[in-house]
C-alpha positions in Angstrom: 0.0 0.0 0.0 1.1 3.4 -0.9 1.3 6.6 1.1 -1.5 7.8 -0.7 -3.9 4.9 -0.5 -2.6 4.8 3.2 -3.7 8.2 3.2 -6.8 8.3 1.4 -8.0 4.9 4.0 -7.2 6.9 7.0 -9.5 9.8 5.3 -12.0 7.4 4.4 -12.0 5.8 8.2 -12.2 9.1 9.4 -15.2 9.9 7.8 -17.0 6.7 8.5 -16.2 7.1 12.0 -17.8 10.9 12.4 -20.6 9.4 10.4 -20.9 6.9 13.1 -20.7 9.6 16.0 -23.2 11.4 13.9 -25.9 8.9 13.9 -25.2 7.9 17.0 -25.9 11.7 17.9 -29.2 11.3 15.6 -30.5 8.7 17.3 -30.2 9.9 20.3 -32.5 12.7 19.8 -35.4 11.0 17.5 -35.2 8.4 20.9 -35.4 11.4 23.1 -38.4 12.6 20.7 -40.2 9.6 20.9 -39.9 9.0 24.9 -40.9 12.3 25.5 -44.0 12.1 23.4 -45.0 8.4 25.1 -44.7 9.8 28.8 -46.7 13.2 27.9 -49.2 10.6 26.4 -49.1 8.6 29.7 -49.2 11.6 31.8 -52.3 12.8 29.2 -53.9 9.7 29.9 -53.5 9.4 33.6 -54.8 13.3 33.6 -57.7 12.7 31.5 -58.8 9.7 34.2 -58.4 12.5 37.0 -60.4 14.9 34.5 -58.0 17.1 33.6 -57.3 18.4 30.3 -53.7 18.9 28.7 -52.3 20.0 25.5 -49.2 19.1 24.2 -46.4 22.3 24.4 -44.8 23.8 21.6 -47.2 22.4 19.3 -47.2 25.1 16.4 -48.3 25.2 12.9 -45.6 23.2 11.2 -45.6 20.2 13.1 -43.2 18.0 10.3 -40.4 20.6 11.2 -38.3 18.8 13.3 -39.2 15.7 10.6 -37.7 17.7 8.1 -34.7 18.6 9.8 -33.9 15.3 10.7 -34.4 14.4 7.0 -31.6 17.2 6.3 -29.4 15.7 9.0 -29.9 12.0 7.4 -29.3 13.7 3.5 -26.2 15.4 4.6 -25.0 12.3 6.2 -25.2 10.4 3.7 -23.9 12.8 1.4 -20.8 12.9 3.3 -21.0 9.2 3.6 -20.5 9.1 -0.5 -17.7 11.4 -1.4 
């Protein structure tokens, strides 16, 4: 192996490996998402037994916002992932 295929592995490893930390980092918050939608459910629930009434915070008119940027995040990704 040559310097420069040494070289141009050691860029490619690189790359895959902040890919890696990237997802990782993605995951993260669609999990973070997703739990803290199922406990506002569970605490909707539970409040709705005790007749109370609760609406879900930060709700606003573009609701597929944060879908959308996650979509950006995942493009990008794999942009990076191709070059």
């Amino acid at each position: 192996m040559t310097n420069y295929e040494g070289s141009d592995l050691l860029k490619k490893v690189e790359r895959y490996e902040a890919a890696v930390t990237e997802l990782k980092a993605a995951h993260e918050d669609v999990k973070s998402v997703l739990i803290q939608d199922i406990l506002f459910d569970r605490w909707q629930q539970l409040g709705t037994q005790l007749g109370f009434k609760a609406e879900k915070p930060g709700k606003s008119e573009e609701p597929n916002r944060d879908l959308a940027q996650l979509n950006q995040q995942i493009s990008a990704m794999s942009e990076s992932w191709s070059r």
